[in-house]
N, C-alpha and C positions, 0 to 999 in steps of 0.2 A: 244641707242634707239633700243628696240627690235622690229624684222620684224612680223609685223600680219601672224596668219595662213593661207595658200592657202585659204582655204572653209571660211574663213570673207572675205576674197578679191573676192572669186568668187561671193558669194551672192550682196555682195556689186556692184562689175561691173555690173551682171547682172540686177539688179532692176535700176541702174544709166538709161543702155540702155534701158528700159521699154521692159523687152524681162520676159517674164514667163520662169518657169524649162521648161515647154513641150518644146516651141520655140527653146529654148539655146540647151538640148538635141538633138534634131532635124539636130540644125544647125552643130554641133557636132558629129552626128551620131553616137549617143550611145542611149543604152535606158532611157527611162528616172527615172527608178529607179536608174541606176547607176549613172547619174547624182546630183540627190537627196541625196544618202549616199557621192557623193564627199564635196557636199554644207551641208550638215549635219556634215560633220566633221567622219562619220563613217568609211569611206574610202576614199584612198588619191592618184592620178594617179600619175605614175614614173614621172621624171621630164618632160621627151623628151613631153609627151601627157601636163604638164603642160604650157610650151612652147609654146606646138601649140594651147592652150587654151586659154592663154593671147594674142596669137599674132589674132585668131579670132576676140575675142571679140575686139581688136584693130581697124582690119580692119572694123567693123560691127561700133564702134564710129567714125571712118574717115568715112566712108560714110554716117554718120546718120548727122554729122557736113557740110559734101559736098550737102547734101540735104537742109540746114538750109538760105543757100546761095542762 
């Protein structure tokens, strides 16, 4: 089974969490062009930033789940 590209998994989590590119950028504190060419596939952050990118968006659906409660 081959592993989906970063930038399908990033668009994907982020539309899951109902969060816009501005928002996720934001949240992220990056611009939100850079944001945009990582989810376009144009360019692709070193692993350590991909890391802390999953592990955001994590915490951001743990608390979105902690709120559903």
């Amino acid at each position: 089974m081959t592993q989906k590209p970063f930038y399908i998994k990033l668009k994907k989590t982020r539309t899951s969490l109902g969060l816009t590119q501005k928002q996720a950028a934001e949240m992220l504190d990056i611009k939100l062009r850079t944001y945009c060419a990582w989810e376009q596939g144009y360019r692709q952050p070193v692993k350590m930033v991909q890391e802390f990118v999953c592990k955001t968006f994590q915490n951001i659906k743990e608390l979105k789940d902690y709120e559903l409660r």
